[in-house]
C-alpha positions in Angstrom: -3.4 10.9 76.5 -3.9 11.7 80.1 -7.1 12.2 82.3 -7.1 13.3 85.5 -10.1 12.1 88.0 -12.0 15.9 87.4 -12.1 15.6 83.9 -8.9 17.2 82.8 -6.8 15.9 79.9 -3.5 16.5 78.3 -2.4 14.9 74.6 -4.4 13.7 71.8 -4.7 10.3 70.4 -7.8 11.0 67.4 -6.4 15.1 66.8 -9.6 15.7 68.9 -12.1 13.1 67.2 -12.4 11.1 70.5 -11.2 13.2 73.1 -14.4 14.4 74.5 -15.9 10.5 74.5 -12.8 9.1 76.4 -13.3 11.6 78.8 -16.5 10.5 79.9 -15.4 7.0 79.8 -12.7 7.5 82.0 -14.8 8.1 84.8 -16.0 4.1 84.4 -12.5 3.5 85.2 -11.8 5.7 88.2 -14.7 4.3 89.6 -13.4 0.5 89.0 -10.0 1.0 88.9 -9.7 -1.9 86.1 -8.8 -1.0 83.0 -11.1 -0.4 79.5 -10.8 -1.5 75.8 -13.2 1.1 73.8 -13.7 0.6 70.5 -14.5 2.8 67.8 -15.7 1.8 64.2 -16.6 4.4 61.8 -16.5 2.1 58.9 -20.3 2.5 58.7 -22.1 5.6 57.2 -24.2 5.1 60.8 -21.1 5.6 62.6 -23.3 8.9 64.0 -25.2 6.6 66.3 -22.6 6.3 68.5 -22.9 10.5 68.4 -20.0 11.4 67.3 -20.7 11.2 63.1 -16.3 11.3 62.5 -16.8 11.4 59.1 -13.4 8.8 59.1 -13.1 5.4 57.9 -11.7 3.1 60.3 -11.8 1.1 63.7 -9.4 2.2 66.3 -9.4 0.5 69.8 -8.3 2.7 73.0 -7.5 1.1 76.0 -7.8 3.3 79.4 -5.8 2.5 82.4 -6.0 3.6 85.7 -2.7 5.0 87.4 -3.1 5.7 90.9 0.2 6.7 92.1 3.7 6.9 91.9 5.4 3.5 90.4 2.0 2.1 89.7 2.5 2.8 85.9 5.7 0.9 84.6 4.0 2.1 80.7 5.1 6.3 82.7 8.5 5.3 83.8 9.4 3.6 80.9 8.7 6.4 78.3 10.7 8.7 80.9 13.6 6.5 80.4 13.6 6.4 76.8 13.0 9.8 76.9 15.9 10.9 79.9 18.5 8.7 78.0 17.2 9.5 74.4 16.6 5.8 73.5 14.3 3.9 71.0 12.2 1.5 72.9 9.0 -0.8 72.5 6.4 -1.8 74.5 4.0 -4.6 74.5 0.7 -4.4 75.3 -1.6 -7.8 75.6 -5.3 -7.9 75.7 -8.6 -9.2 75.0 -11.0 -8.3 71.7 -13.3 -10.6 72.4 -14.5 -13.6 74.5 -14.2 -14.5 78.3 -11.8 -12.7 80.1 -10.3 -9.2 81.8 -9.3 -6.4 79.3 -5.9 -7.3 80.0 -3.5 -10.5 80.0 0.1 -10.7 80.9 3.0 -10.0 80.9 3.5 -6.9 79.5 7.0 -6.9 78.2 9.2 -3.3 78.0 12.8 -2.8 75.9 15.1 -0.2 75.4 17.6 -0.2 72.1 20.9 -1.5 73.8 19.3 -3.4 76.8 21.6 -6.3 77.1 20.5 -9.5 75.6 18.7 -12.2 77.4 17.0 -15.3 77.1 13.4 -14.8 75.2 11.5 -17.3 77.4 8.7 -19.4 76.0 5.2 -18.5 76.2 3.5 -15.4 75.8 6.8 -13.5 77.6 9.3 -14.8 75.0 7.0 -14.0 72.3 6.4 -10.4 72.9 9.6 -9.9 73.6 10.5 -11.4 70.3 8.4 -9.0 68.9 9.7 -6.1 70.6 12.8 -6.6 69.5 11.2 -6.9 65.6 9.7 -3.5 66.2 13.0 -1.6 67.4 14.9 -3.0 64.5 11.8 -2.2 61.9 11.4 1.6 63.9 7.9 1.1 63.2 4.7 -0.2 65.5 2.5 -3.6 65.0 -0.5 -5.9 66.0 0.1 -9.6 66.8 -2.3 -12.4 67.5 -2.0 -14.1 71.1 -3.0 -17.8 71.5 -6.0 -17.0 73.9 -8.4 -19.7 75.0 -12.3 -18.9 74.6 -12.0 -15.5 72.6 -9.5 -13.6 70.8 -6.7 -12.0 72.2 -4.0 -9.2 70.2 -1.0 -7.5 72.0 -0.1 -4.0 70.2 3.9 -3.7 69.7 4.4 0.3 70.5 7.6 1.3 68.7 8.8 4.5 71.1 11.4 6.7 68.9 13.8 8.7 70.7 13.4 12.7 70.4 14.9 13.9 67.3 18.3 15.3 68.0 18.6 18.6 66.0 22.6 20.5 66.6 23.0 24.1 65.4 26.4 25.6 64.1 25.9 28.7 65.3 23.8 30.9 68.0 23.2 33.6 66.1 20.1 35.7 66.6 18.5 33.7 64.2 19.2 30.9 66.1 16.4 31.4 68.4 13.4 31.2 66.4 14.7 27.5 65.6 15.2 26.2 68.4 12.2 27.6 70.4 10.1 25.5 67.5 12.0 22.7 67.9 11.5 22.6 71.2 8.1 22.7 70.4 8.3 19.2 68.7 10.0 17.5 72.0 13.1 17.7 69.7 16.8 17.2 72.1 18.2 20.9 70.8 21.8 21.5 71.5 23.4 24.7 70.4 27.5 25.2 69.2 29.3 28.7 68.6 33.2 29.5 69.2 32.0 33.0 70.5 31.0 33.0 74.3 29.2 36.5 73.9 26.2 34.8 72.0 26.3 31.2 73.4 24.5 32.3 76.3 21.7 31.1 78.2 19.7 34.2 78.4 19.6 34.5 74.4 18.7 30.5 74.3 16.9 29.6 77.2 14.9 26.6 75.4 17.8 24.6 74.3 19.2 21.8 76.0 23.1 21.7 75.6 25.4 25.1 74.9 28.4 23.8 73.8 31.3 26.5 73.5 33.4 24.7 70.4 35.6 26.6 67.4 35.0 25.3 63.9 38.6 25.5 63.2 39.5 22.9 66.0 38.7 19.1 64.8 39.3 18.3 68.3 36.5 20.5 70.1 33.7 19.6 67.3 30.8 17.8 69.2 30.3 14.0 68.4 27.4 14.2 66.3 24.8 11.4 67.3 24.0 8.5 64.6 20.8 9.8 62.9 20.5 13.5 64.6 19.7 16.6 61.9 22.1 19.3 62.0 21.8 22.8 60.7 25.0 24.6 59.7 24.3 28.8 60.3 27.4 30.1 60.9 27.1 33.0 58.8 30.8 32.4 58.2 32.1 31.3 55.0 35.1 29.4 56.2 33.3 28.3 59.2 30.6 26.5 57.3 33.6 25.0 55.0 35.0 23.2 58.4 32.2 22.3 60.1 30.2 20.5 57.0 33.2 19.2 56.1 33.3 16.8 59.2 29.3 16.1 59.1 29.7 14.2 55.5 31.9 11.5 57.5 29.6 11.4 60.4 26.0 9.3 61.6 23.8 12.3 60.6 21.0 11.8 58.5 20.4 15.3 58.2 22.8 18.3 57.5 20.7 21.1 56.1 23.1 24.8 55.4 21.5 27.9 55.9 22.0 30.7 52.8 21.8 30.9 48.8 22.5 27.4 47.0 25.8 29.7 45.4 27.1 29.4 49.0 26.5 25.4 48.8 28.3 25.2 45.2 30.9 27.5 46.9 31.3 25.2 49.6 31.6 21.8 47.6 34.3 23.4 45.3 36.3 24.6 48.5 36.0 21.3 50.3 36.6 19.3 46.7 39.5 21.2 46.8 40.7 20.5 50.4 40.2 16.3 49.3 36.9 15.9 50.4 34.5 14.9 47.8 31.2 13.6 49.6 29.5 10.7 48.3 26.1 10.0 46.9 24.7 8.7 49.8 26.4 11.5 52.2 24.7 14.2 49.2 21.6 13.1 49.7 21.4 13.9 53.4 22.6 17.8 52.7 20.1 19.9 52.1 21.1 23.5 50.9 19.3 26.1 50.7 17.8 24.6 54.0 14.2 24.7 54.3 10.8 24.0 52.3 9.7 26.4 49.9 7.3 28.0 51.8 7.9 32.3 51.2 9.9 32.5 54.5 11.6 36.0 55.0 11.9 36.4 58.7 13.5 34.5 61.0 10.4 32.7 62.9 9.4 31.9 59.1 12.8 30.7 58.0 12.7 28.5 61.1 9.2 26.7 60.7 10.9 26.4 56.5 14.0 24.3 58.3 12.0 22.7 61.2 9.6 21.6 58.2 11.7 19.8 56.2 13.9 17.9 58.3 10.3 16.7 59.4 9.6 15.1 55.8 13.4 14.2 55.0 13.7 12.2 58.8 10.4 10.4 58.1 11.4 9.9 54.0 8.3 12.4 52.2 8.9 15.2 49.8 7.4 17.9 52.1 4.6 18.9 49.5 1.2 19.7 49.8 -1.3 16.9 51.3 -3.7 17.4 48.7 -1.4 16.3 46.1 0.2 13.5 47.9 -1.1 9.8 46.4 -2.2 7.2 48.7 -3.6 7.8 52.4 -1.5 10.7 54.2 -0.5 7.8 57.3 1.5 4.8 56.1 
């Protein structure tokens, strides 16, 4: 979350629980210019004296920082950079719960998935790093304890996953509805046809890549990143055939096709027939017909069905209703 010096924000941390609060705190930290751990604890049925009455359960700790210009931040760069080159990354945070000291401790330790290996260091540097490199192989974020004299002292490990990659087979007119909500996720959308009359900017001004390739051609299909969703929506039978053929041997971890699950059977005799008889593991990643259940009959509908479930399938739930789902809805 961002807060500009005149009160302005953009993001949410708390869905809008805290929002308001850390606004008004912020202006401690303008006025400093040193950084503030806030914490919140709405364990208590009191938790209305501190006016906000969340009606939660839970502590959550916020720290504000001040950024005052340009290259001041490394935490803004670095997010850009996993961002611009579409790379996991971590980032670790130290600082003080309690006891003597400032709100913050070094170093703070940044890593992209791929950076080349070095030496961890000793001390609190070749620790977090340590644990940095725990968090990009886990995908997931974590608190450690820090050896802190006087008080107690945590860093946060922030696991930073790339954008989802999300590559359509086809830029039909249906096409647009899925990207534009895609795009609405921060998802990386690139776009595939054969036919240069509708792979063209003006009908798909969202996405990122257009990439002019025939399904008949092995050689001009698109390397498909390890772990991207891909929808097949062709509307051509022998297209489809091709294209999915290829994805069952490739990284993705999520090939959803668009149309009636006769098509699908259709498709698994054909390539059955052509030699190709997917695995388990590779049939557990297509998804056809693609999209949750959800009454869709246009194509803005159809699209929030697709962009839904490859949602729940990339982060492993069944895409039902909340209310039904056992346990707390955030690992």
């Amino acid at each position: 979350m961002l807060v500009t010096e005149d009160g302005r924000s953009a993001g949410l941390i708390s869905g809008g629980c805290l929002e308001a609060d850390l606004r008004e705190r912020s202006a401690a930290v303008f006025a400093a210019g040193k950084p503030l751990l806030v914490t919140y604890d709405s364990t208590s049925p009191d938790d209305i004296l501190w006016g906000l009455g969340l009606g939660c359960t839970g502590v959550a700790h916020v720290l504000l920082e001040h950024v005052s210009g340009p290259g001041e931040c490394r935490v803004i760069e670095f997010l850009e950079e996993c961002r611009r080159s579409r790379c996991a990354g971590a980032i670790a945070v130290p600082y003080v719960l309690s006891g003597n000291g400032p709100v913050l401790t070094e170093p703070r330790v940044f890593l992209r998935e791929g950076d080349a290996p070095r030496e961890d260091g000793s001390g609190h540097a070749g620790e977090l790093r340590r644990a940095c490199m725990s968090a990009l192989e886990a995908r997931k974020s974590s608190c450690i304890p820090l050896a802190f004299p006087g008080g107690k002292a945590e860093a946060y490990i922030e696991y930073v996953p790339p954008p989802v990659t999300l590559m359509i087979f086809g830029a039909g007119p249906d096409a647009g509805p899925l990207v534009r909500l895609a795009k609405e996720l921060g998802w990386h959308v690139t776009v595939t046809d054969g036919r240069p009359a509708y792979l063209r900017r003006e009908f798909l001004p969202l996405a990122d890549e257009l990439l002019l390739s025939h399904p008949a051609e092995a050689s001009e299909t698109p390397p498909i990143p390890r772990g991207a969703a891909v929808v097949i929506m062709t509307h051509n039978f022998n297209n489809d055939v091709a294209i999915a053929g290829r994805l069952f041997r490739s990284g993705a971890a999520f090939i959803g096709l668009l149309g009636p699950r006769a098509k699908a059977d259709m498709l698994m005799a054909r390539l059955e027939a052509d030699g190709i008889v997917p695995t388990s593991e590779e049939l557990a990643r297509f998804h056809s017909p693609v999209g949750l259940d959800i009454g869709a009959e246009t194509p803005e509908e159809i699209a929030l069905a697709i962009v839904a479930e490859i949602q729940a399938a990339l982060h492993d739930r069944a895409g039902g209703a909340l209310r039904l789902r056992d346990g707390p809805i955030h690992r």
